[in-house]
C-alpha positions in Angstrom: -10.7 -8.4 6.8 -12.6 -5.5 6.1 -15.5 -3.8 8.4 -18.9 -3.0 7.2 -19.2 0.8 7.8 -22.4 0.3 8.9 -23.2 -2.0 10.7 -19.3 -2.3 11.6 -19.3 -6.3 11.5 -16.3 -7.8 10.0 -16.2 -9.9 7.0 -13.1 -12.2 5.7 -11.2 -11.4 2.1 -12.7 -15.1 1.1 -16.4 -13.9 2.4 -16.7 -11.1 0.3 -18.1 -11.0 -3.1 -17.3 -8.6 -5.9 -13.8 -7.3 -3.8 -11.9 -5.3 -6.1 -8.9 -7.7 -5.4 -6.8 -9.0 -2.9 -7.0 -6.6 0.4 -3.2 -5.4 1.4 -2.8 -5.7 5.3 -3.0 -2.5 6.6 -5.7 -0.8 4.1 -8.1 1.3 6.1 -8.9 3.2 2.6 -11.5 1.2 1.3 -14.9 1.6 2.4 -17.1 -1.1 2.9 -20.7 -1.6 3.3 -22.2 -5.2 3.5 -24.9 -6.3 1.6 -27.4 -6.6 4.5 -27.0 -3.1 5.3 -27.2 -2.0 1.5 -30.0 -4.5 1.1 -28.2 -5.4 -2.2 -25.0 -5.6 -3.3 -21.6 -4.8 -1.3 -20.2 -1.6 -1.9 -17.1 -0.2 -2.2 -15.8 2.9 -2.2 -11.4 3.6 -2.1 -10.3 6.5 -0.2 -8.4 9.1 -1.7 -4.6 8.2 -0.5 -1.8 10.7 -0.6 1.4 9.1 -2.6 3.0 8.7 1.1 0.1 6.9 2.5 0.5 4.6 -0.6 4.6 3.9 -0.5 3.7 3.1 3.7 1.1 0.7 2.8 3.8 -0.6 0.1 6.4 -1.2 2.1 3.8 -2.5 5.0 3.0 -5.4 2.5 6.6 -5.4 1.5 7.8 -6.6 4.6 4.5 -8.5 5.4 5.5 -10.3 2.5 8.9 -11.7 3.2 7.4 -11.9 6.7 9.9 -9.4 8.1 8.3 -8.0 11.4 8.8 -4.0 12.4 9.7 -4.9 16.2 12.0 -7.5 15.5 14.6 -5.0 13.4 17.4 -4.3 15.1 19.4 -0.9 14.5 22.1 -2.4 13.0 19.9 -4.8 11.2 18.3 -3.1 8.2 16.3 -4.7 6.0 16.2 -2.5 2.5 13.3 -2.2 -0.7 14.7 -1.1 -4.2 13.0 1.8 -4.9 11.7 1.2 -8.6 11.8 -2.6 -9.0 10.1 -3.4 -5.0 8.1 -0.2 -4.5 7.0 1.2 -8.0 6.6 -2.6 -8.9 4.2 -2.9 -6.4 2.6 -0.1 -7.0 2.0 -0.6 -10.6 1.2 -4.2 -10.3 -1.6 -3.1 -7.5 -2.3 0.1 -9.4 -6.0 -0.6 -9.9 -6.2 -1.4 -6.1 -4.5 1.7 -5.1 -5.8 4.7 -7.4 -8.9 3.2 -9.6 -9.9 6.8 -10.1 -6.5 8.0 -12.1 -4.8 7.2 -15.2 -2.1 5.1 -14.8 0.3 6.5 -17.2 -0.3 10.0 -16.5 0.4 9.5 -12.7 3.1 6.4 -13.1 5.9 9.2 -14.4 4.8 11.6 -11.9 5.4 8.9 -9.4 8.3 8.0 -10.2 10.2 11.2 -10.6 8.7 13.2 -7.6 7.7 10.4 -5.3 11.1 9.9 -4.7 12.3 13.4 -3.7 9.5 13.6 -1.7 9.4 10.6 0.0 13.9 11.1 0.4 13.1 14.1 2.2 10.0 13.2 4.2 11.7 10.1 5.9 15.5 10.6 5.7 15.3 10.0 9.7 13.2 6.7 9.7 14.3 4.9 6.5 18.1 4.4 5.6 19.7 4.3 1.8 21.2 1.0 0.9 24.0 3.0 -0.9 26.5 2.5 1.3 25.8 -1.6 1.6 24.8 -1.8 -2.1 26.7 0.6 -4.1 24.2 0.9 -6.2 21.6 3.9 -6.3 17.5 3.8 -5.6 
């Protein structure tokens, strides 16, 4: 669902003409404005997202999607993403979603090789490699 900033009424995915695709749970980075309070058409407007806010919002949908639940992970019960074919997938397959304003292939690379340095260091005490399960790296 996504909330009219203006009037701040909520309006269902299935409601909403002209969305610029299907809405990932978890987006508040999209701006929306009805078209009552426009007096016209909706608007939208995506928020600048920095790479980590994008590869949460990933892995949010990630586990939305095989309908894994947060609370109900036990510490010895992990559940793991590969790194380039779950979480860069995603990302390029939602790429105009995510970052309409950038080039794709200009950025895709960049991802790639520095998102995942980053994102190793950044939350090397919340998320856990799958090396030692897998045997396998990313």
């Amino acid at each position: 669902m996504l909330q009219c900033e203006t009037c701040q009424q909520f309006f269902h995915e299935d409601c909403i003409i002209g969305a610029p695709g299907p809405l990932l749970f978890g987006d508040r980075f999209l701006r929306f404005r009805c078209a009552v309070c426009t007096q016209g058409e909706e608007e939208y407007e995506r928020q600048n997202m920095s790479w980590m806010t994008i590869v949460h919002l990933v892995i949010y949908n990630l586990m939305r999607r095989q309908g894994i639940e947060a609370t109900k992970i036990k510490d010895r019960d992990h559940k793991f993403f590969r790194w380039k074919e779950d979480v860069c997938a995603f990302i390029e397959d939602h790429w105009h979603y995510l970052a309409p304003d950038k080039q794709r292939k200009a950025y895709i690379f960049y991802f790639e090789f520095c998102a995942l340095i980053i994102f190793t260091r950044s939350f090397s005490n919340i998320f856990q490699s799958g090396f030692e399960k897998f045997h396998q790296s990313g």
